[in-house]
Backbone as numpy.savetxt, mean C-alpha at the origin, in Angstrom:
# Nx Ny Nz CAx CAy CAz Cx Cy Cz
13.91 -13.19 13.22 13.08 -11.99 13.22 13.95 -10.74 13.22
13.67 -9.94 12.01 14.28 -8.44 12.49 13.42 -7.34 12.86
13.70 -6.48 13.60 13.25 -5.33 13.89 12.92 -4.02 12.40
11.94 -3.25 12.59 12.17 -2.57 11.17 11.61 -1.19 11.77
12.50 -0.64 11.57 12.64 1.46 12.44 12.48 2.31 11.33
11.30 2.98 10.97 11.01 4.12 10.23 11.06 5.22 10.30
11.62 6.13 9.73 11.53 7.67 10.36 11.55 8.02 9.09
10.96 10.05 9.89 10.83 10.99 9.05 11.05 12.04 9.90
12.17 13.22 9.33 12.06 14.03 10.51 12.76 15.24 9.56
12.92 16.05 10.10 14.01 17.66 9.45 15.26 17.46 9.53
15.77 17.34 7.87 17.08 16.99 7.74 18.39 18.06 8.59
18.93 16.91 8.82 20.28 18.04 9.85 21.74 16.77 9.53
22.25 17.32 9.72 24.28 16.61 10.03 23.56 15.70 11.47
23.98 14.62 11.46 24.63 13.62 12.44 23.28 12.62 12.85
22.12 12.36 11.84 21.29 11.56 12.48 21.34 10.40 12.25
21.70 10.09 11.36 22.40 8.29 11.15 23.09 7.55 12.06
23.86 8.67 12.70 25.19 8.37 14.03 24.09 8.72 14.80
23.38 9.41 15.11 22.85 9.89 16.52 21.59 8.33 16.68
21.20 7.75 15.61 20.38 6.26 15.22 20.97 5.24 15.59
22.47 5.01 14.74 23.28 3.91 15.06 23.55 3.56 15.96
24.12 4.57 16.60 24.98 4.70 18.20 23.61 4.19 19.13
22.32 4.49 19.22 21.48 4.19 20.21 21.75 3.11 19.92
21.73 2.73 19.00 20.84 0.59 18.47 22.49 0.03 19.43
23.26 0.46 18.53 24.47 -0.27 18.78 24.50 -0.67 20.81
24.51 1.13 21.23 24.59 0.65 22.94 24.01 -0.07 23.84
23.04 -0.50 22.64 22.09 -1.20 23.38 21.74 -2.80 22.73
22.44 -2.99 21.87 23.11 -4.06 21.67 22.48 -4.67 20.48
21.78 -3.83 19.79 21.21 -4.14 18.34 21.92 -4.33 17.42
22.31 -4.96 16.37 22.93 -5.03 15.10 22.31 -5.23 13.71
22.89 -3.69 13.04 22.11 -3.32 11.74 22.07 -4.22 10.93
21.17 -4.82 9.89 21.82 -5.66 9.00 21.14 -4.66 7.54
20.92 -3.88 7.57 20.08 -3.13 6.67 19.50 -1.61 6.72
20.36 -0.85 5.75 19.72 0.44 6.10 19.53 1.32 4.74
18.79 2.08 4.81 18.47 3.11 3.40 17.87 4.39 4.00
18.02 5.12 3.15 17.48 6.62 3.48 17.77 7.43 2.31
16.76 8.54 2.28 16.63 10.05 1.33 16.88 11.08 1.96
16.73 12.38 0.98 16.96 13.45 1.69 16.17 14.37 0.86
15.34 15.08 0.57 14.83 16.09 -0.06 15.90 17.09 -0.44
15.27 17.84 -1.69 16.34 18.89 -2.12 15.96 20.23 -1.66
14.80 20.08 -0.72 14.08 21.52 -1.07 14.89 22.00 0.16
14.64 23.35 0.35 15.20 24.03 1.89 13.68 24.50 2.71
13.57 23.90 4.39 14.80 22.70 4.67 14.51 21.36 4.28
14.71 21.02 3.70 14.63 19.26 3.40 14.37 18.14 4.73
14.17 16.98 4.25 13.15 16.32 5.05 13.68 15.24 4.79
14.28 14.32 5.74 15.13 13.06 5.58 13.80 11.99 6.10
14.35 10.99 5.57 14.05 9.37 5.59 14.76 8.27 5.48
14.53 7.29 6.70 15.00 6.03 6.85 14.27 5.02 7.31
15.03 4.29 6.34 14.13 2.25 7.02 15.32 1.79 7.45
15.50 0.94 8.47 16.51 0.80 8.94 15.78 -0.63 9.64
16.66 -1.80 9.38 16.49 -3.04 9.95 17.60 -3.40 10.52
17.18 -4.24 11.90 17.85 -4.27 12.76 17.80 -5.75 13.67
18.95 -6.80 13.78 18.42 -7.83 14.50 18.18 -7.21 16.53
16.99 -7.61 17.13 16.92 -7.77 18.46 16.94 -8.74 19.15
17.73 -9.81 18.71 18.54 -10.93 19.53 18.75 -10.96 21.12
20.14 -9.90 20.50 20.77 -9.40 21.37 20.47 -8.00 22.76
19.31 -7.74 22.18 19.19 -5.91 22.63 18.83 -6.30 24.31
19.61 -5.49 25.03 19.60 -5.11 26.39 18.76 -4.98 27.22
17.52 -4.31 26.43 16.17 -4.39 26.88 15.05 -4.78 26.19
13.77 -4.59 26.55 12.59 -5.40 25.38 12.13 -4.53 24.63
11.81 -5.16 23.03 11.54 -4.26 22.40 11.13 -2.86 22.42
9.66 -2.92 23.26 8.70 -2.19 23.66 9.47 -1.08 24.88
10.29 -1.55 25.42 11.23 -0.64 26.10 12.40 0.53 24.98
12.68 -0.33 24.33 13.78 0.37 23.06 12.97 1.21 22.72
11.85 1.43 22.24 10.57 1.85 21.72 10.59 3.43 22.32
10.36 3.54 24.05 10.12 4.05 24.49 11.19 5.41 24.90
13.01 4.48 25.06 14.23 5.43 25.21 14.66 5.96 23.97
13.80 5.25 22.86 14.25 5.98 21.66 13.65 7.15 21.39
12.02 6.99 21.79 10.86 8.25 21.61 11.81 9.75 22.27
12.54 8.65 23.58 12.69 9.70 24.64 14.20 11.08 24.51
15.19 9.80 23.92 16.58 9.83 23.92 17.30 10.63 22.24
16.14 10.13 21.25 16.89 10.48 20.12 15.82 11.09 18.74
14.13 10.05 19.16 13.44 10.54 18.16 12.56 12.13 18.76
12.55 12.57 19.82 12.12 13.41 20.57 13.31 14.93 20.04
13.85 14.96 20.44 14.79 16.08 20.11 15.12 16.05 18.79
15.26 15.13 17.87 15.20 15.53 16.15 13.83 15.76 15.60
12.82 15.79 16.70 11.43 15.66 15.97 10.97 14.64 14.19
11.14 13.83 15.52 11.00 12.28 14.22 9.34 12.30 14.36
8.99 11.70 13.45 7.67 10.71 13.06 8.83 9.47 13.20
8.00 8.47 13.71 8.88 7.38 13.51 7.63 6.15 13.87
7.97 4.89 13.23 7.41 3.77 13.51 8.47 2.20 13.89
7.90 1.96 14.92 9.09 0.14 15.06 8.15 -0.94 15.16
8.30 -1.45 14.07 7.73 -3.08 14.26 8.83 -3.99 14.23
7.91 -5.38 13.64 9.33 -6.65 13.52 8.53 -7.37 12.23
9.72 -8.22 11.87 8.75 -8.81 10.76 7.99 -10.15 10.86
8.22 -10.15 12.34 6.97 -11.19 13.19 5.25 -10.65 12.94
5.35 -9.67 12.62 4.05 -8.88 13.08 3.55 -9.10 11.21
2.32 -9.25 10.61 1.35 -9.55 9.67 0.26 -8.58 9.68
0.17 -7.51 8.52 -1.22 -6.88 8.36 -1.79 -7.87 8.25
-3.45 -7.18 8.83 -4.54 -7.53 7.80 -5.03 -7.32 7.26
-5.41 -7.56 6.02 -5.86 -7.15 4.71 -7.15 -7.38 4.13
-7.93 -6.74 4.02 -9.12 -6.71 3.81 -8.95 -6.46 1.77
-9.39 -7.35 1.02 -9.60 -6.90 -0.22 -11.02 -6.60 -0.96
-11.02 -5.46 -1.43 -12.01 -5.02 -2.20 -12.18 -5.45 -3.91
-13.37 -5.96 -4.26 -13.00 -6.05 -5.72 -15.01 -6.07 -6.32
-15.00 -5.76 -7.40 -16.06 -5.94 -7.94 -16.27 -7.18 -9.31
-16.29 -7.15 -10.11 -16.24 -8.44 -10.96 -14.94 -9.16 -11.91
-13.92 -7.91 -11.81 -12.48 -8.46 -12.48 -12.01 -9.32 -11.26
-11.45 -10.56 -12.05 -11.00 -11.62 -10.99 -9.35 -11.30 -11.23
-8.54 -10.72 -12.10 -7.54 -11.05 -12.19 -6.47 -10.39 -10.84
-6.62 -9.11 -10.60 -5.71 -8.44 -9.60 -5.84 -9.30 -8.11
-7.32 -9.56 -7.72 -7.48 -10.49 -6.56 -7.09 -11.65 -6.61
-6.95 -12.53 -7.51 -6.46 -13.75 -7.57 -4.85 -13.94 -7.47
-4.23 -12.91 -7.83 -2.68 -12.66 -7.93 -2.30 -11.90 -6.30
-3.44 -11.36 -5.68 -3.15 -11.01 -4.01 -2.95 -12.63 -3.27
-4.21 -13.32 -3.65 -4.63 -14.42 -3.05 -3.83 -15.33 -3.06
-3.24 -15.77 -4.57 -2.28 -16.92 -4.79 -0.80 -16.59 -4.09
-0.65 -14.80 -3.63 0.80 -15.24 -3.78 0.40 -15.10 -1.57
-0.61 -14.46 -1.36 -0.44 -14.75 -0.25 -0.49 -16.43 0.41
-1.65 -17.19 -0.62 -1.20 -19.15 -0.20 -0.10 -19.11 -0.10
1.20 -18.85 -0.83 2.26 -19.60 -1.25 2.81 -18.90 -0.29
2.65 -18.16 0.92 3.79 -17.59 1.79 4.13 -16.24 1.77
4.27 -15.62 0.37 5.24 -14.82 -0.16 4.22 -13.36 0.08
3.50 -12.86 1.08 3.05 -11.87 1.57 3.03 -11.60 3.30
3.66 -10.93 3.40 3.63 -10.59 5.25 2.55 -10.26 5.36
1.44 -11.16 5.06 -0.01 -10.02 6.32 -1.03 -11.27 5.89
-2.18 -11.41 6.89 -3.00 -12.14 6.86 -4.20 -11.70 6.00
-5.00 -12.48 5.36 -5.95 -12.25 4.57 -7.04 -11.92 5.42
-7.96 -11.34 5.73 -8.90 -10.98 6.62 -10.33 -11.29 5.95
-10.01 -11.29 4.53 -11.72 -11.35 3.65 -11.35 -10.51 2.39
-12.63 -11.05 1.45 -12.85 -10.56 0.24 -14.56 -9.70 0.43
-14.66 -8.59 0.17 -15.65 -8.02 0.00 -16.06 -7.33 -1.09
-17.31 -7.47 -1.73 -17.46 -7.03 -2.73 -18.93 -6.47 -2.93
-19.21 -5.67 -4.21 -20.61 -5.30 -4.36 -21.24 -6.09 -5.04
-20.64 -7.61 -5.74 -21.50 -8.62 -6.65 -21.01 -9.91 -6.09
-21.72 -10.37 -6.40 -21.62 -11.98 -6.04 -20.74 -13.38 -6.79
-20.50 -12.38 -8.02 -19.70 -12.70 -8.90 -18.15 -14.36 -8.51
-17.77 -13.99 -7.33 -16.63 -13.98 -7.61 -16.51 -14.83 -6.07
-18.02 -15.20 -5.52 -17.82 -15.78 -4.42 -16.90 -17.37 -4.23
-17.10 -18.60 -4.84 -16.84 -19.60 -5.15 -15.24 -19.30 -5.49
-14.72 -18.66 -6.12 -13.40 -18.16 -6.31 -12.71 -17.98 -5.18
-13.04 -17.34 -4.35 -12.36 -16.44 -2.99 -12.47 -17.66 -1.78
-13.75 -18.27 -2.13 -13.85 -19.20 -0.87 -12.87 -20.74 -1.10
-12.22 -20.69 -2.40 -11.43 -21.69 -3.07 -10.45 -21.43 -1.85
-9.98 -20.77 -1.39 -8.95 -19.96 -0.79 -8.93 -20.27 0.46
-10.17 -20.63 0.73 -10.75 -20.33 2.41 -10.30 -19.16 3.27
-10.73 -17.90 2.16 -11.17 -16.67 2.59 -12.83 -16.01 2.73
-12.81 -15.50 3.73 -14.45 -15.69 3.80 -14.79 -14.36 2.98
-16.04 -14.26 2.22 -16.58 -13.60 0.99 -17.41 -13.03 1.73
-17.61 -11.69 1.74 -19.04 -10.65 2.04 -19.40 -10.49 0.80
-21.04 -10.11 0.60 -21.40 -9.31 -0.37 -22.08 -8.36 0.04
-21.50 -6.97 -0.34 -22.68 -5.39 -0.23 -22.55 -4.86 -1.02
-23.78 -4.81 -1.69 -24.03 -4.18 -2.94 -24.03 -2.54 -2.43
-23.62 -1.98 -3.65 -22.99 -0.80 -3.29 -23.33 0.14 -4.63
-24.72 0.32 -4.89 -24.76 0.89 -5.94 -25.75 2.53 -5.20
-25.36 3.72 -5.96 -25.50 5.11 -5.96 -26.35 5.26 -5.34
-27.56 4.35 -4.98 -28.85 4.69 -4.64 -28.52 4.50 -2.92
-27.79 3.28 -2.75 -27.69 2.50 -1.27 -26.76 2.90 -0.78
-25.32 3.91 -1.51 -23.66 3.91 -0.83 -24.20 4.69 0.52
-24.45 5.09 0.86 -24.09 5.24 2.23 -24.86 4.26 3.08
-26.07 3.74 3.12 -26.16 2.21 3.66 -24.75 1.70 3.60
-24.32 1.28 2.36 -23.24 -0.06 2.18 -22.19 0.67 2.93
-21.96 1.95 2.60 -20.67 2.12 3.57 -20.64 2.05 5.09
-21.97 2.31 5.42 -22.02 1.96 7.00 -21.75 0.22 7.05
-22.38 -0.65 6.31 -22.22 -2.05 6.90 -20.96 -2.30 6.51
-19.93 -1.66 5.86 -18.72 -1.86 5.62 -18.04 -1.52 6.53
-18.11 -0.28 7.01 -17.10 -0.06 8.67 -17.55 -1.03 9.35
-19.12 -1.47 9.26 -19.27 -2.47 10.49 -18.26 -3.43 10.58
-18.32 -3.80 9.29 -17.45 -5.55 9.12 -16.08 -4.92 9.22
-15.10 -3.70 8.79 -13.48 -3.69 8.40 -13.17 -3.04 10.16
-14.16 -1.94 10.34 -12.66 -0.68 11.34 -12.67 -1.40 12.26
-11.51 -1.54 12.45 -10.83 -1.74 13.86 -10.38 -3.31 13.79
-10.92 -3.87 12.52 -10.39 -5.46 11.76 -8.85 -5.57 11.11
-8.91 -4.94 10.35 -7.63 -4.09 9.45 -6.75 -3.27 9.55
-5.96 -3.95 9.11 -4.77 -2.69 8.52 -4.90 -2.09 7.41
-5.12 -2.63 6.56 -4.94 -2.47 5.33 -6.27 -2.66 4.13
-6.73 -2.04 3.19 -7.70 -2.00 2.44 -7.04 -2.04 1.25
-7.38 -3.10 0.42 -6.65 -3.16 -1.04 -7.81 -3.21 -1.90
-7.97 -2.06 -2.88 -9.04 -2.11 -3.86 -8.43 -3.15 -5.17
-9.37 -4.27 -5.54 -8.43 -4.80 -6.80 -9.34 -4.44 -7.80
-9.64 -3.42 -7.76 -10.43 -3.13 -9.04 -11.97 -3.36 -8.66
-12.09 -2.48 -7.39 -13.78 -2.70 -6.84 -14.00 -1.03 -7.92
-14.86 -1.25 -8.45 -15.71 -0.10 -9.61 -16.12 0.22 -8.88
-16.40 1.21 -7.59 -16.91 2.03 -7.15 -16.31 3.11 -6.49
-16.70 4.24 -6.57 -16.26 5.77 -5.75 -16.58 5.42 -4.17
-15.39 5.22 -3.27 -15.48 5.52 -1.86 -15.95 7.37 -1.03
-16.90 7.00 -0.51 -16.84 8.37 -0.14 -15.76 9.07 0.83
-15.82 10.17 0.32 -14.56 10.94 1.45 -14.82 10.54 2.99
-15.54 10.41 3.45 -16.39 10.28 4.99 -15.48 8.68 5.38
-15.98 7.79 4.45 -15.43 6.47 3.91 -13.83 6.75 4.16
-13.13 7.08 3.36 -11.64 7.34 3.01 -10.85 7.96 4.62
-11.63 8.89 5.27 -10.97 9.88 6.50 -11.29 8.46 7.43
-11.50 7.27 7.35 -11.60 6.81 8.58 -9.97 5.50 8.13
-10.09 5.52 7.34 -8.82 4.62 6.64 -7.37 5.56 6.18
-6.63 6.52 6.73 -6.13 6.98 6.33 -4.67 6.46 6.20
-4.18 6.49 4.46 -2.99 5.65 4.11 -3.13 4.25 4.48
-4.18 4.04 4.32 -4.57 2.13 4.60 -5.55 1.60 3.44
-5.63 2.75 1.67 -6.28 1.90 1.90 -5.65 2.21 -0.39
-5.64 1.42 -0.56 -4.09 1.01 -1.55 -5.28 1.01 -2.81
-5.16 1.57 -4.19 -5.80 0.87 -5.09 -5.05 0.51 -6.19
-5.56 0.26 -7.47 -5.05 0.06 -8.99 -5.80 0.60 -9.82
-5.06 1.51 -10.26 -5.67 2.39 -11.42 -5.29 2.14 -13.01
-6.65 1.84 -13.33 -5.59 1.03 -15.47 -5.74 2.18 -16.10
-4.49 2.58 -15.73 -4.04 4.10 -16.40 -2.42 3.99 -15.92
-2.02 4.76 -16.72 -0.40 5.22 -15.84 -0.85 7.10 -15.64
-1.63 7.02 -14.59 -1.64 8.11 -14.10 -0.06 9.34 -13.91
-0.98 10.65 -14.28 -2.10 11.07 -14.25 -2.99 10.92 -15.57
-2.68 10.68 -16.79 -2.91 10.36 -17.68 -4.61 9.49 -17.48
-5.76 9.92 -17.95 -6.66 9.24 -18.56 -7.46 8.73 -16.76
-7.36 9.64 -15.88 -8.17 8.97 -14.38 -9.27 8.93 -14.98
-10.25 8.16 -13.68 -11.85 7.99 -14.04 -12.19 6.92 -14.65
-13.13 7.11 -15.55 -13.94 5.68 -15.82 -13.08 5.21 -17.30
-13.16 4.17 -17.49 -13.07 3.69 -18.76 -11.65 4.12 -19.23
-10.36 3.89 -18.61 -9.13 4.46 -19.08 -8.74 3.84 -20.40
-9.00 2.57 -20.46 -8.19 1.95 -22.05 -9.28 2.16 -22.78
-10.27 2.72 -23.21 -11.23 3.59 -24.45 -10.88 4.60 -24.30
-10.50 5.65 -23.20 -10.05 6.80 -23.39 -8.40 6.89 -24.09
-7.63 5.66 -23.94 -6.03 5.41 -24.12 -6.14 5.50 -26.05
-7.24 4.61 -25.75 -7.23 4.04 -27.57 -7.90 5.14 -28.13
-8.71 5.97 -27.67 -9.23 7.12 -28.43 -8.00 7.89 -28.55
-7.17 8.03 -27.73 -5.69 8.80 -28.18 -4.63 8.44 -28.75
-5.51 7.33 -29.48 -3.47 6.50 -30.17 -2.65 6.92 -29.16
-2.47 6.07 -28.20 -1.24 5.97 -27.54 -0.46 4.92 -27.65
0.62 5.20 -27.34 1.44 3.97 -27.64 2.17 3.25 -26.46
1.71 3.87 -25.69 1.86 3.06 -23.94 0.63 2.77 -23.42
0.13 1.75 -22.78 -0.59 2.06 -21.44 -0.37 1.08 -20.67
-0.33 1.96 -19.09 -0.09 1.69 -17.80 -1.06 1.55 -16.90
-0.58 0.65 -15.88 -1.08 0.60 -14.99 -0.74 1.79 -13.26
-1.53 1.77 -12.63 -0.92 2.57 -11.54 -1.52 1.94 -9.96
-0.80 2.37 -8.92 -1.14 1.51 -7.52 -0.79 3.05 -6.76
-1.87 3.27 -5.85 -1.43 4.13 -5.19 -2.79 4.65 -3.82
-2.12 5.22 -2.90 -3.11 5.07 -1.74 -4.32 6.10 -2.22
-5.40 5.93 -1.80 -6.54 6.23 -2.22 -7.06 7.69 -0.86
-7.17 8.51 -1.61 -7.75 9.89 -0.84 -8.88 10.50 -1.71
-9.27 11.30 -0.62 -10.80 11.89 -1.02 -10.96 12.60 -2.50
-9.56 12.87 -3.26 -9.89 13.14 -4.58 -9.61 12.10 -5.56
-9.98 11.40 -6.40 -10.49 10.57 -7.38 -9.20 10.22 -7.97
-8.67 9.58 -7.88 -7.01 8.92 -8.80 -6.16 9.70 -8.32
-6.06 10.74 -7.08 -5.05 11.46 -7.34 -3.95 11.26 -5.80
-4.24 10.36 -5.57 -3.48 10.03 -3.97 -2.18 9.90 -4.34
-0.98 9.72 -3.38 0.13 8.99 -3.81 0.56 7.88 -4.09
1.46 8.34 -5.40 1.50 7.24 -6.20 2.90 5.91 -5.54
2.27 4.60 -5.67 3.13 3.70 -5.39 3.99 3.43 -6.08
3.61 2.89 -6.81 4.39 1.98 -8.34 3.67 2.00 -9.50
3.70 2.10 -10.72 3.77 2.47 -11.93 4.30 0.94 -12.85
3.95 0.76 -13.94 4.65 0.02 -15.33 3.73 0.19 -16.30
4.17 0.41 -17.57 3.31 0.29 -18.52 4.07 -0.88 -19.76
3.08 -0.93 -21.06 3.89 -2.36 -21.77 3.43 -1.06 -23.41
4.12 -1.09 -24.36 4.09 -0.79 -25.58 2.90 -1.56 -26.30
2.08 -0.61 -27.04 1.59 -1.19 -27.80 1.37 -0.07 -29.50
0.46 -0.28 -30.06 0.53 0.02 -31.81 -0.90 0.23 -32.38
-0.69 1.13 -33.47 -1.95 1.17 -34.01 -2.84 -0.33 -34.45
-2.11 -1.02 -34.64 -2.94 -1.96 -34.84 -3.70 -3.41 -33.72
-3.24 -2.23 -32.31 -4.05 -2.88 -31.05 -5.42 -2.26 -30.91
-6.47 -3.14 -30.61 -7.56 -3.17 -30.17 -8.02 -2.49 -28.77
-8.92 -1.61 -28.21 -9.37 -1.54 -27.32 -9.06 -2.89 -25.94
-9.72 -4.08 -26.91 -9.74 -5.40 -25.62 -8.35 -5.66 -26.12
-6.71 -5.11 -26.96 -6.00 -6.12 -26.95 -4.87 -5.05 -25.78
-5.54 -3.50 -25.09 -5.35 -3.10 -24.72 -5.60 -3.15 -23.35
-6.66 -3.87 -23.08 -7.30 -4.40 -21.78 -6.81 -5.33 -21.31
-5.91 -6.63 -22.40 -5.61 -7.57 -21.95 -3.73 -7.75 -21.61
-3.63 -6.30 -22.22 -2.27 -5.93 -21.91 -1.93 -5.78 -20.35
-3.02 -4.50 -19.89 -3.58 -4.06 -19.17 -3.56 -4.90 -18.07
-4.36 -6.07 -17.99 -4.62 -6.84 -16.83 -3.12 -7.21 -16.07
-2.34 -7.70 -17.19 -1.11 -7.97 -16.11 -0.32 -7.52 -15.87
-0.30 -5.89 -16.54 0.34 -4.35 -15.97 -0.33 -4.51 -13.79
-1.39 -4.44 -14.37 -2.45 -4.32 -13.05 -2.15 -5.24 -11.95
-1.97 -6.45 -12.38 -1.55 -7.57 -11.63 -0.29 -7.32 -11.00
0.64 -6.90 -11.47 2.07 -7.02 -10.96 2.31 -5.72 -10.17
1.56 -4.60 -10.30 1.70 -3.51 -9.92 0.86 -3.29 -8.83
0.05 -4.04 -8.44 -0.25 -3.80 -7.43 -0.12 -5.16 -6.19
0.54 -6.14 -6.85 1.14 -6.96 -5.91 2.39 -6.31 -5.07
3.29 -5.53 -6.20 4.45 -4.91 -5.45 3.92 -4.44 -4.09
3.02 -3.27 -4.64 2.62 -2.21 -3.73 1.84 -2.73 -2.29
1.37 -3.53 -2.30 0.77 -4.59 -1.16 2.15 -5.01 -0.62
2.69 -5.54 -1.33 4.24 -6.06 -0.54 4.72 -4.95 -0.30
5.25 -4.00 -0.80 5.89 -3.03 0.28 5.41 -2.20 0.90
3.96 -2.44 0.62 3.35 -1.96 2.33 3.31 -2.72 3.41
2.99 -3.77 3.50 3.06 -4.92 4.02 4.50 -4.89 4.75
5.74 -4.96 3.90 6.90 -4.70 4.23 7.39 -3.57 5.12
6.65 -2.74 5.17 6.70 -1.39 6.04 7.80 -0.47 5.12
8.36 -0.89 3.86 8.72 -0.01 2.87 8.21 1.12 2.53
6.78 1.95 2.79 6.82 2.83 2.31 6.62 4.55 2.99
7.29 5.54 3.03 6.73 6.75 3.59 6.12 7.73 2.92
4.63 8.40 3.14 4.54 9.23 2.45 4.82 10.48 2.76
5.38 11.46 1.78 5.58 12.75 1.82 4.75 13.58 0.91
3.66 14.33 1.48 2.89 14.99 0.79 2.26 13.83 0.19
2.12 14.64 -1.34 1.50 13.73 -2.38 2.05 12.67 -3.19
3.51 12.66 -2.41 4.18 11.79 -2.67 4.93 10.48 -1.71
5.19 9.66 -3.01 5.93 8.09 -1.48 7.21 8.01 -2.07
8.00 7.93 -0.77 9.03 7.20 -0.72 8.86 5.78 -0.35
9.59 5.33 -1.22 9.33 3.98 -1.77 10.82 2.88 -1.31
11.38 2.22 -0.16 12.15 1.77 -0.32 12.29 0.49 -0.64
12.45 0.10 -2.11 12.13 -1.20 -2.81 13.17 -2.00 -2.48
């Protein structure tokens, strides 16, 4: 098990040493570290920093506390410490595309996701028999314009205070802001666009109405304005005038697939910080 120490604080000379030196006296050993620095004035540093606690002098939850006191207190850190003992839970959202949920699902069977599956919820019924293949348990709340604020109330019923984490895999519906302020930075989607390019409904008819010759996919945390949260991860694949709308969709799907598996994993991973409207991303 390693330890994993996040910060964000106002860049200055000596905080790497003023970091190290705590872990070290106290008997931690780094095996892993990264960090940024903004260009702007004053700039705004960041680090992930992993650490074995084998050895450490006192208990985690104590380190926790002389660090708040001793080093993240006087640099005015934001800071977070987990371990990689610890597993979100993940609540996934999806409406009738099976492909992005099935690529959460399969790679969490096989091991290869830090966080527990918590459920599949959706507004159709579509896709129940699929999810329960899994032995993940399936809600259905229909969630159409007339009922959203019904459905969003029986939705806090079933997620807050269940979850960590909210992964949209392509649920077709607008969360309300009311919705969004109770999940904040918890709640991840996929956009088939390479944003900002083409947000909203129907991105690959809007792509192909523009002869383009890319389209992307996008993953990024979801806030009260419509595609425009910060962005996770990004890929797009080449295509040509002589692609189709659906040969653009089917490009599409496994742009979507891979791009938002990352982004689940390095949230999951505790890889990511946001700044503003933007993430630092340590891949």
């Amino acid at each position: 098990m390693h330890a994993i120490l996040l910060i964000r604080c106002p860049d200055r000379p000596g905080i790497i040493s003023a970091v190290s030196t705590f872990l070290f006296r106290h008997g931690a050993n780094i095996v892993d570290l990264d960090q940024h620095s903004t260009e702007e004035e004053p700039g705004t540093y960041f680090m992930r920093l992993e650490f074995q606690p084998s050895r450490l002098d006192v208990p985690l939850p104590e380190l926790g506390r002389l660090f708040a006191a001793e080093v993240a207190g006087p640099a005015q850190m934001e800071w977070r410490l987990t371990t990689t003992a610890e597993r979100k839970r993940v609540a996934i959202l999806v409406s009738r595309h099976d492909h992005a949920l099935l690529e959460v699902l399969w790679n969490w069977r096989r091991g290869d996701l830090r966080a527990d599956v918590w459920g599949v919820v959706s507004n159709h019924g579509d896709l129940h028999s699929a999810v329960e293949g899994f032995g993940v348990p399936f809600r259905h709340v229909p969630n159409a314009a007339a009922v959203r604020a019904a459905a969003e109330r029986e939705m806090l019923g079933l997620l807050e205070g269940q979850v960590d984490l909210l992964v949209l895999a392509r649920y077709m519906q607008i969360l309300s802001p009311a919705f969004v302020e109770r999940f904040p930075q918890k709640i991840l989607n996929i956009h088939h666009s390479f944003l900002p390019a083409f947000a909203g409904a129907d991105p690959y008819q809007q792509a192909w109405d523009r002869g383009v010759k890319i389209v992307g996919a996008t993953a990024h945390y979801v806030t009260a304005e419509l595609d425009a949260g910060p962005i996770i991860d990004q890929d797009v694949a080449r295509v040509s005038h002589r692609d189709s709308v659906e040969d653009l969709r089917a490009l599409g799907r496994d742009l979507e697939r891979r791009v938002l598996l990352r982004a689940v994993r390095w949230h999951c991973d505790d890889r990511i910080l946001v700044h503003g409207n933007k993430t630092i991303v340590f891949s």
